[in-house]
C-alpha positions in Angstrom: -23.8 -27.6 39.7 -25.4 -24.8 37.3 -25.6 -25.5 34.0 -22.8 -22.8 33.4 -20.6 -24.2 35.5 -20.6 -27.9 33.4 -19.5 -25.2 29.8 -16.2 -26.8 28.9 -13.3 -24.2 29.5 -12.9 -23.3 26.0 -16.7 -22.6 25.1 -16.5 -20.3 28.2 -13.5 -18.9 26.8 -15.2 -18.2 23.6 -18.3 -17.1 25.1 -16.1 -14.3 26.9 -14.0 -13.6 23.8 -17.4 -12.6 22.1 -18.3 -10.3 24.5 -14.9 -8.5 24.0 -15.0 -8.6 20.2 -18.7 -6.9 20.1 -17.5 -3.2 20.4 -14.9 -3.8 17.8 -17.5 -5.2 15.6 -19.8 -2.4 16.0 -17.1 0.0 15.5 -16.3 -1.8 12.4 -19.5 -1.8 11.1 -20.5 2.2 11.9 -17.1 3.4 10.5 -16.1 1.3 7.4 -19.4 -1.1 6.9 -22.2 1.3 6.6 -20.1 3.8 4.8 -19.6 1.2 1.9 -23.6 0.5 1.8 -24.6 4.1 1.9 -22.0 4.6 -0.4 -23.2 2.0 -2.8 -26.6 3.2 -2.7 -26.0 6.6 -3.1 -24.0 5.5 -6.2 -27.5 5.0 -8.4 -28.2 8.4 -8.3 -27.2 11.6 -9.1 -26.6 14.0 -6.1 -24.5 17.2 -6.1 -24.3 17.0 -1.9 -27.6 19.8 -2.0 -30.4 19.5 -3.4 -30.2 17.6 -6.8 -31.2 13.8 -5.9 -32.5 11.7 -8.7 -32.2 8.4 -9.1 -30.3 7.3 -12.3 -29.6 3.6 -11.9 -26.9 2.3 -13.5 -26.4 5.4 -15.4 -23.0 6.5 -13.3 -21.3 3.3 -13.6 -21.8 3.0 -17.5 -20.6 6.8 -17.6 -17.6 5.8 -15.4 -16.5 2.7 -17.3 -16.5 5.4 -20.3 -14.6 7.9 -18.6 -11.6 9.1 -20.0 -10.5 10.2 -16.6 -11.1 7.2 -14.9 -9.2 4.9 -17.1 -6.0 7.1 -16.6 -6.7 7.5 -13.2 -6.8 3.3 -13.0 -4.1 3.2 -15.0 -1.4 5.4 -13.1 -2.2 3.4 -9.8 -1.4 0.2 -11.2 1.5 1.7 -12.7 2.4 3.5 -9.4 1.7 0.1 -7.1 3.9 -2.3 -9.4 6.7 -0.1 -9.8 6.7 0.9 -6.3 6.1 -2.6 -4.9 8.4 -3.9 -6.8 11.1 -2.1 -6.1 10.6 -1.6 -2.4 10.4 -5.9 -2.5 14.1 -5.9 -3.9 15.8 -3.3 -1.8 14.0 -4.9 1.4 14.7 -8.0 0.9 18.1 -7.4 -0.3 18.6 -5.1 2.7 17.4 -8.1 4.9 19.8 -10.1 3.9 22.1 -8.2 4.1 22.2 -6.9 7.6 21.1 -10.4 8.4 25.2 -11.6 8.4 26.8 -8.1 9.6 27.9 -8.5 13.4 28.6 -5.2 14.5 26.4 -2.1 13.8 22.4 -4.3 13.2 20.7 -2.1 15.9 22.0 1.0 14.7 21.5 0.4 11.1 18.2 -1.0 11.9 16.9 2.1 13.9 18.3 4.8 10.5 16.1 2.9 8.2 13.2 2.3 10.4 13.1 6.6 10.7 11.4 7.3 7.6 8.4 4.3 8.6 7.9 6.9 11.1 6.8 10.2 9.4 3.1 10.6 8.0 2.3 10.5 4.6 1.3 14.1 4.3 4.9 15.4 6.0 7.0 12.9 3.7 5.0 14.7 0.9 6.0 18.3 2.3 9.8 17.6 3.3 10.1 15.8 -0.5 8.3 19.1 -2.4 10.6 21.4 -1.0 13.8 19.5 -1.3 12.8 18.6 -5.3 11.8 22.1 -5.7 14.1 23.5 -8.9 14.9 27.1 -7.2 15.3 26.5 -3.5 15.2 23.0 -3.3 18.6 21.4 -1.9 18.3 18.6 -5.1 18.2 21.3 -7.4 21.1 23.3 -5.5 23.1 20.3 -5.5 22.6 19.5 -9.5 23.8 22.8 -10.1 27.1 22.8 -8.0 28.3 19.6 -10.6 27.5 21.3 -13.7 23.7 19.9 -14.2 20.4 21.4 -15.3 18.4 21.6 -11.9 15.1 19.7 -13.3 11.5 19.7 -12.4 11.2 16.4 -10.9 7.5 17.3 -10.2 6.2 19.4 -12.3 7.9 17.8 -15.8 5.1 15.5 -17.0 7.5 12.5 -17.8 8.9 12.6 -14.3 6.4 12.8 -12.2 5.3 9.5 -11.7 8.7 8.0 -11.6 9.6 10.7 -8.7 6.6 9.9 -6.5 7.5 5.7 -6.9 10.7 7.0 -5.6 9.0 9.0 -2.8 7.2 6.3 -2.0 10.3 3.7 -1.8 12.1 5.8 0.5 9.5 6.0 2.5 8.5 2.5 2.7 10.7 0.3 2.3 11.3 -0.1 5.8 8.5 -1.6 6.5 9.4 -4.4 3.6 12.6 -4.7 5.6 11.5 -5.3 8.7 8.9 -8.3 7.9 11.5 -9.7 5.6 14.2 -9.9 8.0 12.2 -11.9 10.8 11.7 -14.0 8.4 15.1 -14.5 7.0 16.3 -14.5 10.7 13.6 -17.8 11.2 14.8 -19.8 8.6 16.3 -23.0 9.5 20.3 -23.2 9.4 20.1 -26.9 8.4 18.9 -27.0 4.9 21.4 -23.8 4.0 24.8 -26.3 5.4 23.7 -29.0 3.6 23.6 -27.3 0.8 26.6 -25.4 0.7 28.3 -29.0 2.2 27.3 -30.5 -1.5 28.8 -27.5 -3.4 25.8 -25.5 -4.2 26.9 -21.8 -4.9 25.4 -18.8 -3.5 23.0 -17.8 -6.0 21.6 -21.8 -5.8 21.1 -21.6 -2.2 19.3 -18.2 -2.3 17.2 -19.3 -5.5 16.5 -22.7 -4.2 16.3 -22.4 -0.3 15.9 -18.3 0.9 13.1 -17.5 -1.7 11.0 -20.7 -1.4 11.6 -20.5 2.7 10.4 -17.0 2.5 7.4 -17.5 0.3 4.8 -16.9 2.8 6.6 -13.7 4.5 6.9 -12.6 0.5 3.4 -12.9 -0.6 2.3 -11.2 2.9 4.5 -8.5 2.4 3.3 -7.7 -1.4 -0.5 -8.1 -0.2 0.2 -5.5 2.3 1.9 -3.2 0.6 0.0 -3.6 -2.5 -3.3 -2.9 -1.1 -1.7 0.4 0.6 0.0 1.1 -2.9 -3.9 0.7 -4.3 -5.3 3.3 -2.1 -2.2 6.1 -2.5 -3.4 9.1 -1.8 -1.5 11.6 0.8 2.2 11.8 -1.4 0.0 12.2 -4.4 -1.8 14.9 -2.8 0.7 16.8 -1.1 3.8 16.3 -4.2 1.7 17.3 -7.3 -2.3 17.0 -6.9 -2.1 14.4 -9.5 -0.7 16.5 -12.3 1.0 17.7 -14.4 -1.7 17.0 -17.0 -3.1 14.5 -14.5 -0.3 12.0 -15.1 -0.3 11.2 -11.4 -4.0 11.4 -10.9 -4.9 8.4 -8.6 -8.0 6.7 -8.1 -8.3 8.1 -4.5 -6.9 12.0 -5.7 -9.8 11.4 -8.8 -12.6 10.5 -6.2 -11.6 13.5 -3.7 -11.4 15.9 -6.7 -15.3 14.7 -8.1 -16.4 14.7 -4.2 -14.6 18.2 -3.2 -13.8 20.0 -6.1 -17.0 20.1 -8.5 -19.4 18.5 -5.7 -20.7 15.0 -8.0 -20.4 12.9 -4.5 -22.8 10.0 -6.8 -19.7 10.5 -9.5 -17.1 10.1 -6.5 -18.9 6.7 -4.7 -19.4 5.2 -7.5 -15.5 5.4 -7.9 -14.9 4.3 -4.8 -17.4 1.3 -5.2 -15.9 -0.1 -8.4 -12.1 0.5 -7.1 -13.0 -1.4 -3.8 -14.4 -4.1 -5.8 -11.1 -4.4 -7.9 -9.1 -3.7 -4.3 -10.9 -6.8 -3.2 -10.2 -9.3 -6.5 -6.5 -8.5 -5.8 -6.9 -9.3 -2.0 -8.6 -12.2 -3.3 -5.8 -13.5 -5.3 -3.2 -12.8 -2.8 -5.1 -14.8 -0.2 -5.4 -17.7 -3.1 -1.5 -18.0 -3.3 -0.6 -17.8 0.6 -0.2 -21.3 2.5 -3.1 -22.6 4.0 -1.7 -22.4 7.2 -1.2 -18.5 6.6 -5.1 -18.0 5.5 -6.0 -19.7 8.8 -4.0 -16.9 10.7 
């Protein structure tokens, strides 16, 4: 007998498994690894993608944690992710529910709100632009017809923002729905007919028994779609640039803009570095509150 042969099965399973993981690991680390390490390198100096490349040590970061630009930039995208998480997280849960107790009519309800899941970012962005557009968009048609001001949902600086987070929600909250409803479809019948046996009212059993049950599918839903909220970039970009007066302006449309637009690519890493570091503190905390049993996975 070779000394192979006497592996337990499940070492020579893993040994196996290894072997098959190795090309996704290198791909991992030549498209998103070594990107983040050249990228934090190249932040401590100053290079203008031609011939300008001096070193400046921390000289970037201090001028970005000054930046007037950056600061608003950070600020819209938290304001854009917990609006838009938030209420995507309502309508998809309470769309769960929902079309968890109709009999007739799931699939084909299903299907209409799983269509918009299924567009690109950029095309959502497009189809939106021209419908919210105040002379030929159908919106602005249709405001007129009942007597209304046609309004310049994008291009009205007090808005804009709250027309994206509504972009965004229509867009999205499919994808909410469809992880909240397995999980509202795999809760136990059990605890919710003892309760309602003992007199407990609706509200009760959804407060004490659906949200707790759903906890895990809840907290793996918002780290999901918080960490895509983090990184917006393609409605942003397609809608309004991040304006007017930069009161969309992301932290990705603000790296893109110093990368593409006025060349300072040590300007655009080093926003990129510090934004994946705070992108990683929230994945952090998300991964704190999940179940153990749900890190493990």
């Amino acid at each position: 007998m070779t000394g192979r042969s006497r592996l337990p099965f499940r070492a020579r399973g893993r040994d196996r498994g290894s072997r098959f993981l190795l090309p996704a690991i290198v791909i991992l680390g030549v498209t998103s690894i070594y990107p983040t390490l050249y990228s934090f390198y190249m932040s401590f100096f100053d290079w203008n993608w031609g011939e300008r490349l001096n070193f400046v040590g921390l000289t970037n970061y201090i001028d970005l944690f000054t930046s007037d630009p950056f600061r608003n930039a950070l600020w819209n995208t938290i304001v854009f992710t917990v609006c838009a998480v938030s209420i995507e997280l309502v309508l998809g849960l309470g769309l769960a529910l929902v079309l968890t107790r109709l009999r007739f009519g799931q699939g084909v309800l299903r299907t209409l709100l799983l269509v918009p899941l299924m567009v690109s970012g950029i095309i959502v962005s497009v189809i939106w632009k021209v419908m919210l557009d105040p002379t030929v968009g159908i919106i602005g048609y249709g405001l007129g017809l009942i007597g209304l001001p046609r309004l310049g949902f994008l291009g009205d600086p007090s808005m804009a923002m709250a027309t994206i987070i509504l972009i965004d929600t229509w867009w999205q909250t499919a994808f909410v729905f469809i992880v909240l409803s397995a999980g509202v479809q795999a809760l136990p019948i059990e605890p919710f007919e003892a309760a309602q046996v003992d007199g407990a009212s609706v509200w009760q059993r959804f407060r004490y028994l659906t949200i707790p049950l759903l906890r895990p599918a809840i907290l793996v839903v918002l780290m999901f779609r918080t960490v895509d909220c983090l990184k917006v970039f393609a409605i942003i970009y397609g809608t309004t640039g991040g304006g007017p007066l930069r009161t969309t302006e992301s932290v990705q449309i603000l790296a893109y803009r110093e990368a593409f637009k006025t060349l300072n690519m040590s300007v655009s890493m080093t926003t990129m570095v510090v934004f994946a570091a705070f992108a990683l503190l929230v994945l952090a905390i998300f991964q704190r509150l999940l179940p153990t049993e749900e890190r493990a996975t």
